[in-house]
C-alpha positions in Angstrom: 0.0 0.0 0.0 1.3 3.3 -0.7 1.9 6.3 1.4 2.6 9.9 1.6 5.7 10.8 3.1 5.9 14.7 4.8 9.3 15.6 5.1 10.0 18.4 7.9 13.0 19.9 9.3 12.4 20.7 12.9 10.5 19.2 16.1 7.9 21.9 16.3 7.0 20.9 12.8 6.8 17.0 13.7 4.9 17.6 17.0 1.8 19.6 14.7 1.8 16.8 12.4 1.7 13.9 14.7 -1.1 15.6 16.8 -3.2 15.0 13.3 -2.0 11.3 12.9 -3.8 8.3 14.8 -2.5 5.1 14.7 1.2 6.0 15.0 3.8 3.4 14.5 7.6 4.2 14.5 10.0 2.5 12.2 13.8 3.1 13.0 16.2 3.4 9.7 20.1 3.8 10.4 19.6 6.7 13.1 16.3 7.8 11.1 12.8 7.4 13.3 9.7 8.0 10.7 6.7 7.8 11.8 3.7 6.1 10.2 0.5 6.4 10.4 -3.1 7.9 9.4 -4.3 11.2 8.7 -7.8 10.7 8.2 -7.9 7.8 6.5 -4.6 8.2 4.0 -1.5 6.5 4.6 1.1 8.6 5.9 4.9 8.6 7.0 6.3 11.4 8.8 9.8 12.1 9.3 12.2 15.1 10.7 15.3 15.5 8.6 17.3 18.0 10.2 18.1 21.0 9.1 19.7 21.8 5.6 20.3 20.4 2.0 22.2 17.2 3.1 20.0 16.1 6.1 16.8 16.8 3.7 18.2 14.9 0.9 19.0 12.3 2.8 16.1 11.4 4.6 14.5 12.1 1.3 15.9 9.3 -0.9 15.5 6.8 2.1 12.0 7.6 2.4 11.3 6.8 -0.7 13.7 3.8 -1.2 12.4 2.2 2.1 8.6 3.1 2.7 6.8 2.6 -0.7 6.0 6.4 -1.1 3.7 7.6 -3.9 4.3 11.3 -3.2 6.4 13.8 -1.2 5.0 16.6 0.6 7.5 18.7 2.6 6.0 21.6 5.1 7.7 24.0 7.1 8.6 27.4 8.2 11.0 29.9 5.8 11.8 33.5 5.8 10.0 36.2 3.6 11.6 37.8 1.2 8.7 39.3 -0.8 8.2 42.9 1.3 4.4 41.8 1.1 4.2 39.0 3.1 3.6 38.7 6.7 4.3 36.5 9.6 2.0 33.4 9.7 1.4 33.6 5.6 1.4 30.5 3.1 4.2 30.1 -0.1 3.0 27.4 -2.0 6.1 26.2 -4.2 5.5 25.7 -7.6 9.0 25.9 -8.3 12.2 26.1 -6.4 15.7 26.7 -6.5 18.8 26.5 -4.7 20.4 30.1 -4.0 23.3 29.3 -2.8 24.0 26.4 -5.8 27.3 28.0 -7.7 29.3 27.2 -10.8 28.7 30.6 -12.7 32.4 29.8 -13.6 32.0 27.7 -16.0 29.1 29.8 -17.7 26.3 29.0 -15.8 23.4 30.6 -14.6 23.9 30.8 -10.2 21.3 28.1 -9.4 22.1 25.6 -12.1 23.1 22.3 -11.3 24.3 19.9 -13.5 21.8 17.1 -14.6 19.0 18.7 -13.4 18.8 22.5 -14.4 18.1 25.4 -11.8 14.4 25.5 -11.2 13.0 22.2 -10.4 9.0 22.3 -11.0 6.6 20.9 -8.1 3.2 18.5 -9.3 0.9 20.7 -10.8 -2.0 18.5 -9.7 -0.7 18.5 -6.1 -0.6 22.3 -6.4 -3.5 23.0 -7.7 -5.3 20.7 -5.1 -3.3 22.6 -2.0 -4.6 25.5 -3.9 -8.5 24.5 -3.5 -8.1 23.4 0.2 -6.6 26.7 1.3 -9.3 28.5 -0.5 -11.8 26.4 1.1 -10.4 27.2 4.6 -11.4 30.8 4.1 -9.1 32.2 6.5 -9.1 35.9 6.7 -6.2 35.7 9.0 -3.5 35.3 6.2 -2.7 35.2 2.6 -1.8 32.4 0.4 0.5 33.0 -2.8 1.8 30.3 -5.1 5.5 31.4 -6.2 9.3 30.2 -6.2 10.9 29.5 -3.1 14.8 29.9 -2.5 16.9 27.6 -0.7 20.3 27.2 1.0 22.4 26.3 3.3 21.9 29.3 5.2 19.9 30.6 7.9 19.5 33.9 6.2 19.3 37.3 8.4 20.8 40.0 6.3 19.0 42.2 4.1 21.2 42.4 1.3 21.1 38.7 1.0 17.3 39.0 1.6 17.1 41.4 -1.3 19.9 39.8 -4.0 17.9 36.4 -3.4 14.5 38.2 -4.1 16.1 39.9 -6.7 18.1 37.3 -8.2 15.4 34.5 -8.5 12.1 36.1 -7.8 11.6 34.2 -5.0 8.6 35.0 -2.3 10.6 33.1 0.7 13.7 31.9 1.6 14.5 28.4 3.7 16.9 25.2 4.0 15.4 22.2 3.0 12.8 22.2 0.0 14.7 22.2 -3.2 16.9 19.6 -2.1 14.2 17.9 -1.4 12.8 18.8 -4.9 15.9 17.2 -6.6 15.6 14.4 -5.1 12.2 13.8 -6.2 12.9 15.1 -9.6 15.6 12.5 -10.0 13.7 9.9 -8.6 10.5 10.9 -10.6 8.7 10.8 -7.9 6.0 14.0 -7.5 6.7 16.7 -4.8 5.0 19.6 -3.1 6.5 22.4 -0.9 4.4 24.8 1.3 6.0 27.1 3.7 4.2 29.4 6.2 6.1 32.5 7.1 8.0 32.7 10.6 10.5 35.3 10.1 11.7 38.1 7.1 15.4 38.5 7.1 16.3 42.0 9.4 19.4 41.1 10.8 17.6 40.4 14.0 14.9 37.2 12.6 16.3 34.9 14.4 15.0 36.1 18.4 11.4 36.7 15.7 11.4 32.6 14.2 12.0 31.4 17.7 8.8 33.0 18.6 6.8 32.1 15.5 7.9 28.8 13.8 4.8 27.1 16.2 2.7 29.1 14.3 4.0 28.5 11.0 4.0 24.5 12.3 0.4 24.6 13.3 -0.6 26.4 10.3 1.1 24.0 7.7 -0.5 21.2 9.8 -4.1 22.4 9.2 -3.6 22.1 5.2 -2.1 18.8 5.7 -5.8 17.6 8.2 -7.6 19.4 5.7 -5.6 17.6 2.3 -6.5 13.6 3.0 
């Protein structure tokens, strides 16, 4: 039977997700714990990977070798860098790219990678159904917008980097996980998602503000998933 595997980076982003599970079982691979489960009545597994490109990828491609996944869904918090969006706000990925991805010195565009290209596409079917259940919701409370998201292997604070990465790549928000977890799927041809809900917007002092808001941005990201299957 298949499942859906939700990749996440952090334990605040687990916890919202497991309170939405029911009938949890924990399967340990290398140092790895995923957790399956229900939500609703789809087939889920659930796993933290750790912060950044190599920890995501990782977990990723084990996911998928060992737990008979269908699709990929990963959720999280990331940074604004569109000046129109506001803490507790949804980026729904339907493309992403890795910032900090570099070999402009042999004539290539920063972002490309070799093999794979620089933006990597999420499943327009998945996106277009995240779409419909956030407009369903009918939350006043925040925004939804459907764009690129940026990552890299930085937790980014600066403005200047806030602004070149915007810039750069037209990108509404900025995190550490997604497109790696995007070229992973993309090599495996297995479909992806990405939806981030906005914690923090690069200021030079974000970090004190994600501390504070990444439960939100967890519990929000949770919601679409309860509301998806």
């Amino acid at each position: 039977m298949n499942n859906v595997g939700i990749v996440v980076a952090m334990q605040e982003e687990l916890d919202e997700i497991l309170n939405i599970m029911k009938e949890i079982e924990k399967k340990q691979i290398y140092d790895i714990t995923f957790f399956k489960g229900k939500i609703k009545f789809t087939n889920v597994v659930v796993v933290k990977s750790g912060v950044g490109k190599v920890n995501a990828a990782r977990t990723t491609q084990i996911l998928i070798d060992k737990l008979n996944i269908e699709y990929v869904i990963n959720v999280g918090a990331a940074g604004a860098l569109n000046p129109s969006l506001n803490i507790g706000d949804i980026v729904i990925a339907d493309k992403l790219i890795q910032h900090d991805f570099d070999i402009t010195a042999f004539q290539h565009q920063k972002g490309y990678i070799t093999g794979v290209g620089d933006y990597i596409e999420c499943n327009k079917n998945l996106l277009e159904k995240i779409r419909n259940i956030i407009d369903s919701l009918q939350e006043n409370t925040y925004k939804s917008i459907i764009g690129t998201i940026a990552t890299g292997d930085i937790f980014c604070t600066e403005i200047k980097m806030k602004e070149k990465i915007y810039s750069k790549f037209d990108a509404q928000c900025v995190e550490m996980e997604g497109a790696a977890i995007a070229q992973v799927c993309y090599l495996d041809n297995i479909p992806f998602i990405v939806i981030r809900s906005i914690s923090d917007s690069p200021n030079g002092n974000n970090a004190i503000v994600f501390d504070e808001f990444v439960k939100l941005a967890s519990k929000r990201c949770a919601k679409i998933l309860e509301n998806l299957f």
